[in-house]
Steps between C-alpha positions, in 0.01 A plus 500: 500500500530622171817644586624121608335371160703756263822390723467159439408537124824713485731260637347194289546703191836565534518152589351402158745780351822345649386164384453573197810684466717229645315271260580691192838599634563097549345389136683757310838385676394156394507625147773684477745197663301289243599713226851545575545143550352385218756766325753407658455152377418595182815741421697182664328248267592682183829599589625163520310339249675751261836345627405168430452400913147328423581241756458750779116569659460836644285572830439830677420587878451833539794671446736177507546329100544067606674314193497139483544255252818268385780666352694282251856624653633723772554756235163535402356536809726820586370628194157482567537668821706782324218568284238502739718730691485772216061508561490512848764589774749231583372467866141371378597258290521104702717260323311166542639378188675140506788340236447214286769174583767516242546113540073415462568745177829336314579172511873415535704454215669144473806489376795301472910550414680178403879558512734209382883512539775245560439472863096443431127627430367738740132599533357784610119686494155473634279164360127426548464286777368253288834480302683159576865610583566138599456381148678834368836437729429177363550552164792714552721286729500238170717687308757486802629751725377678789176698514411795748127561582408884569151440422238646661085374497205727490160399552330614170408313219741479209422749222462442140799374283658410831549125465640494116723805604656294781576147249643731266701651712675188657504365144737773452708463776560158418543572145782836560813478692609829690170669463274690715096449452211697591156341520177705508141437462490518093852545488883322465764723471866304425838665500750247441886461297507251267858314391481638204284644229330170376459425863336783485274448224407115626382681854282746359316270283490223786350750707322615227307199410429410855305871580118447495346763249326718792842510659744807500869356460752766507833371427835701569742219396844609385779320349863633559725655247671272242869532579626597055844352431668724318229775590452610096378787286490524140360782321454510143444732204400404148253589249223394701545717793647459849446187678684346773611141459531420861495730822580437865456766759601536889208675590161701407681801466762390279206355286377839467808637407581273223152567368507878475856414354315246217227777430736782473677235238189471301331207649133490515409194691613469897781247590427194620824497754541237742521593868834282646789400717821519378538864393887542487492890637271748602561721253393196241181745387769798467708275256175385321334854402872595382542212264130503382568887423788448311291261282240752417741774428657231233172420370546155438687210651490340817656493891538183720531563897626151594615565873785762505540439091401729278503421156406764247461394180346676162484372157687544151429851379553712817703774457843466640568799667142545638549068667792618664370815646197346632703229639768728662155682674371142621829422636543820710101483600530121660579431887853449592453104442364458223686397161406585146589326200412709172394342192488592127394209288646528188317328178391148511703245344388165295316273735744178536254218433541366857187438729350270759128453556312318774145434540317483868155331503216547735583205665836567545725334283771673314650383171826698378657486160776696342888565480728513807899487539618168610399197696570609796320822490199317318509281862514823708196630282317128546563543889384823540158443298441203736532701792272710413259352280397092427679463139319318237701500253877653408634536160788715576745492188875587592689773327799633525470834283252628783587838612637582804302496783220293335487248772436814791208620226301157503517448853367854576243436193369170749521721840267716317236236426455482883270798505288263248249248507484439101724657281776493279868668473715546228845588566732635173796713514293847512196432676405287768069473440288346743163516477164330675298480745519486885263622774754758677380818387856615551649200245652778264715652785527209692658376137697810436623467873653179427658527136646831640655352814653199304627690115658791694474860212393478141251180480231597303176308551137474418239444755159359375304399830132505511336438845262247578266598835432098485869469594545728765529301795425854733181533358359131657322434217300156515601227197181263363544226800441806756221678317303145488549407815353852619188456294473111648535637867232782438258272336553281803431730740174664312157467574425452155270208397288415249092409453474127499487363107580854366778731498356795625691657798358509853590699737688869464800430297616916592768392715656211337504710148659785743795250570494359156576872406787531692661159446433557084706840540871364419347151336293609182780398277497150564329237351226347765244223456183556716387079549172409618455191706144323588458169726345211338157565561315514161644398149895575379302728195325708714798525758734570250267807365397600851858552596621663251190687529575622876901556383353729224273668727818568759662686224237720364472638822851578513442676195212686608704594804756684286715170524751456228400182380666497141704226554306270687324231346230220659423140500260238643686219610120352676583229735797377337771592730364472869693617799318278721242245557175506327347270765452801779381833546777629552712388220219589252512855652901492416465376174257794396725748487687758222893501452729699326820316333774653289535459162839646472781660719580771190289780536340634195562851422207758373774752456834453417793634685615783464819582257777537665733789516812421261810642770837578313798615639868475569625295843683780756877395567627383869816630546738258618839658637844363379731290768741683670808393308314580181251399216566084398710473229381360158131605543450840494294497161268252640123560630500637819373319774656257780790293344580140499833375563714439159506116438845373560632191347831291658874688441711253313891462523650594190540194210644245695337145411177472304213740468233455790121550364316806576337530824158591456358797614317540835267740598658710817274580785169411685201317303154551454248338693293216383132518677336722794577444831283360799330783540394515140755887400713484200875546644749805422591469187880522492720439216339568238463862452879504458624548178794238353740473231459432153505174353873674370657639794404167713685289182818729524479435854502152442827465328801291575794719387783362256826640462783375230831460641795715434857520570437586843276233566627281813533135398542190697816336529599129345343208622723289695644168386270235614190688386649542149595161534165377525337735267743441228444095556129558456481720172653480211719832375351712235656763316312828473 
């Protein structure tokens, strides 16, 4: 028995032993899979977190590493993975990771490309659903011509600056010709080609004035080239540096090249050339650095590129020897077609008290006094200025001890005054001066241009031109009548009223004022009344006061707003001058109201204008080649230039009979034209840029020849019988 006893106790111990074996063996491997997933996770957790993956949630399961979580893009997801990778093997790591929708995350961008040519307006982008393309083809399809839809909806809402983006944008459509516009939320880009550069100028400030002030307008408007008849360059050199009088360039690389030429000669500020069509060659900028060198090298004097003509000419006191050298270099350094003429002036003689002076007003009118050759030319003169300009008065004296070519001289003097809007010429022997002022900032060349295309070589001339921003039409600026109307139509549309019996403002005046700010910009310098206008309620004293009260109160807060408000002025006008009935609501609400009237269309002027730049200089010559069969006889000494036809007067037989009376003298040749035509030009001028005859040469024309009889002289026969019959019957003999 006890043998049976210590068996069983045996085999229940080791029982106990095993079980408690297995137990401990099974707890510690619950430990140790505890511990290494929980650093497994752990190593995971930090490894990503250090690369910025915070989005992903780590889980371990034994041996296997589980990532989930959304992953903003494809790319980040790999990336987690990659990391995780580097902790634990590859194998153990499960990608349940997911991607986040690239269309819940960015909304689409709306867009849209107007493109207007001859044949149309085409449209093409993604709208907002909510966008009415009915009413948008609408619009377009008024201005005429076809338009193509390539629209396409989406269905999200339309994002800020949206709506004012898209009127802008067919504002400008409507507004440009060929022109190409991009709409964006916030956004109007424009890339149009104006007619010209005042065309220009009127489109940006249209546009301009229509943007909204949280709106980005980007405008890429260009104007083409001005096509420069004769395409001119004058470069001068006196005691007051290098300058150039007028410059005309092909391209931006012959700009540059004329200016390192100019700075090399001493000049310190940069050329303002003139980018145009008409260059004669292409080696025009090869021909200009040579001429402006040969200027510098001289030191003084002055070179006119006039087309193919090159006209070099230096003043009294050169040296000789060194002119001609210099000139002989210039001539050899020019392109094949290009002609110099070389000038030395020699000392100045006695001024011939000869002139002609003519005044141009602001308005328009022109008055001319002064001497001029004959009657006829006075009439050619007299035809010409009403052409071009509406003639007030003419006190044109005739004068036959003119000098030559004084007639050519006046009329150039009054082509001249074109680049004007006010001004006065003065034409004498030796100068031609024109000064004034004109709102073309390129007057002077525009000036020089013109006297040297009509005088040919050796005109001198002084150019006095200030510039007037007021005048420039490219610049858009708005006169009085515009700037009041602007400040009517804001004050219209604002949300600005007033307590009831007092003048304090109610309501936020921010974005009128804003608007105010922006219409004021171009119209300080006018004089503007600020009126104040009440209904009837309450006596015409305390109207009177109120109003002018509430106009007062208007324009401090322009002031306060930074507002240039120097020239405006205010007034209570109470309930005297009522818009509307004073029997309704409504017309009491339209007679309470604040309006701005102009006191004057003449701006007044804080600053005055600037001085202008005094221009002096000699006119370059335009060679004109000789007729085949030779130079024209008899005028050779005369001013160069186009000639007239010499006045002829009848051939007479020789002395048989009675004298005949002089023929008189008439003017060979086309005339001048009277007025404009139709479509409002002044006509070609022809005939009178030809130069005529002296008062002498056309009287020796004029002539009847006499001879006295000699010898040889035939004589008639005898008179027969019956005719010396009958003369002797009717006379009575006399002895001589």
């Amino acid at each position: 028995m006890p043998t049976a006893r210590r068996r069983l106790s045996t085999s229940l111990a080791t029982i106990v032993i095993l079980a408690g074996g297995a137990g401990l063996s099974w707890v510690g491997a619950e430990a140790a899979a505890t511990y290494l997933e929980d650093r497994a996770a752990r190593d995971v957790t930090q490894v990503l977190a250090a690369q910025g993956h915070d989005w992903a949630t780590v889980e371990a399961d034994g041996l296997l590493v589980r990532l989930t979580g959304t992953a903003p893009s494809e790319v980040d997801r790999f990336r987690a993975v990659t990391q995780a990778a580097t902790v634990v093997d590859a194998g153990r790591v499960l990608d349940r990771m997911t991607v986040a929708s690239v269309e819940a995350m960015t909304p689409p961008e709306f867009t849209i490309e107007l493109l207007r040519s001859d044949r149309g307006i085409s449209l093409i982008g993604l709208v907002p659903a909510s966008t009415d393309r009915a009413a948008i083809l609408r619009t377009l399809r008024l201005g005429g011509g076809e338009v193509t839809d390539l629209l396409e909806a989406a269905d999200h809402p339309a994002p800020e600056g949206w709506d004012a983006a898209l009127s802008l944008g067919l504002q400008a459509i409507e507004m440009a010709g060929q022109s190409k516009v991009s709409i964006t939320p916030g956004q109007v880009r424009v890339a149009a080609l104006a007619a010209d550069r005042a065309d220009q100028g009127r489109l940006e400030a249209a546009l301009r004035q229509a943007a909204p002030a949280d709106l980005t307008l980007d405008l890429q408007i260009a104007a083409p080239r001005p096509v420069i008849a004769p395409f001119i360059l004058r470069f001068a050199m006196d005691g007051d540096g290098a300058r150039f009088d007028a410059c005309a360039v092909d391209d931006e690389a012959a700009r540059d090249r004329v200016a390192e030429a100019a700075r090399s000669a001493g000049m310190q500020a940069l050329p303002d050339c003139v980018l145009g069509l008409g260059v004669p060659t292409e080696d025009w900028a090869d021909a200009a650095v040579a001429a402006i060198t040969a200027v510098a090298s001289l030191g003084q004097g002055q070179v006119t590129l006039s087309d193919t003509d090159v006209a070099l000419v230096m003043p009294a006191g050169v040296d000789r020897a060194r002119f001609d050298m210099v000139a002989g270099q210039l001539e050899g350094a020019l392109p094949p077609a290009y002609r110099l003429e070389a000038q030395l002036l020699e000392a100045e003689a006695a001024p011939v008290p000869v002139a002609f002076e003519a005044s141009l007003a602001p308005a328009g009118s022109l008055s001319m006094r002064g001497r001029i050759a004959d009657a006829q030319m006075r009439q050619a003169v007299d035809s010409f200025a009403r052409s071009r300009f509406q003639v007030a008065q003419s006190g044109l004296q005739t004068d036959p001890q003119v000098p030559g070519g004084w007639t050519v001289r006046v009329i150039a003097g009054l082509e001249a005054m074109d680049a004007l809007q006010s001004g006065q010429v003065r034409v004498t022997p030796d100068m031609i001066a024109l000064s004034g002022v004109s709102g073309d900032p390129h007057a002077t060349d525009r000036a020089a241009a013109l006297l040297s295309d009509r005088l040919g070589a050796g005109a001198r001339y002084e150019l006095t031109i200030g510039y007037d921003r007021r005048l420039d039409l490219a610049l858009g600026l708005p006169d009085g009548e515009d700037c009041v109307a602007r400040l009517n139509l804001i004050m219209s549309e604002s949300e600005i009223g007033f307590e009831p019996s007092r003048s304090s403002v109610a309501g936020d005046p921010a974005p009128t004022l804003a608007r105010f700010s922006r219409a004021m910009q171009d119209c300080a310098e006018f004089q503007i009344e600020a009126g104040g206008h009440t209904d009837s309620q309450g006596s015409e004293g305390f109207n009177a006061e109120l109003s002018r009260s509430r106009a007062q109160a208007i324009v401090s807060a322009m002031d306060e707003a930074g507002i240039d408000t120097a020239n405006m002025t205010v007034r209570g006008y109470g309930e005297s001058r009522p818009i509307a009935t004073n029997e309704t609501d409504e017309g009491r609400e339209a007679n309470r109201r604040i309006e701005f009237r102009l006191l004057s269309p003449h701006p007044v002027r804080s600053e005055a204008l600037p001085a202008p730049v005094v221009v002096s200089g000699v006119t370059g010559e335009i060679v004109v080649p000789p007729p085949p069969d030779g130079p024209p006889p008899a005028m050779a000494g005369a001013m160069q230039g186009p000639r007239m036809p010499p006045v002829m007067g009848p051939v007479m037989p020789q002395a048989m009979g009675p004298m005949l009376p002089e023929a008189p003298a008439q003017m060979q040749g086309p005339q001048l034209p009277h007025s404009r035509d139709a479509s409002g030009m002044v006509p070609m001028t022809v005939g009178v840029s030809e130069e005529f005859q002296t008062l002498e040469a056309r009287e020796e024309s004029l002539r009847v020849p006499v001879l006295d009889a000699d010898p040889a002289t035939p004589r008639p026969g005898a008179r027969p019988a019956s005719v010396a019959g009958r003369t002797g019957a009717a006379e009575e003999p006399t002895d001589e």
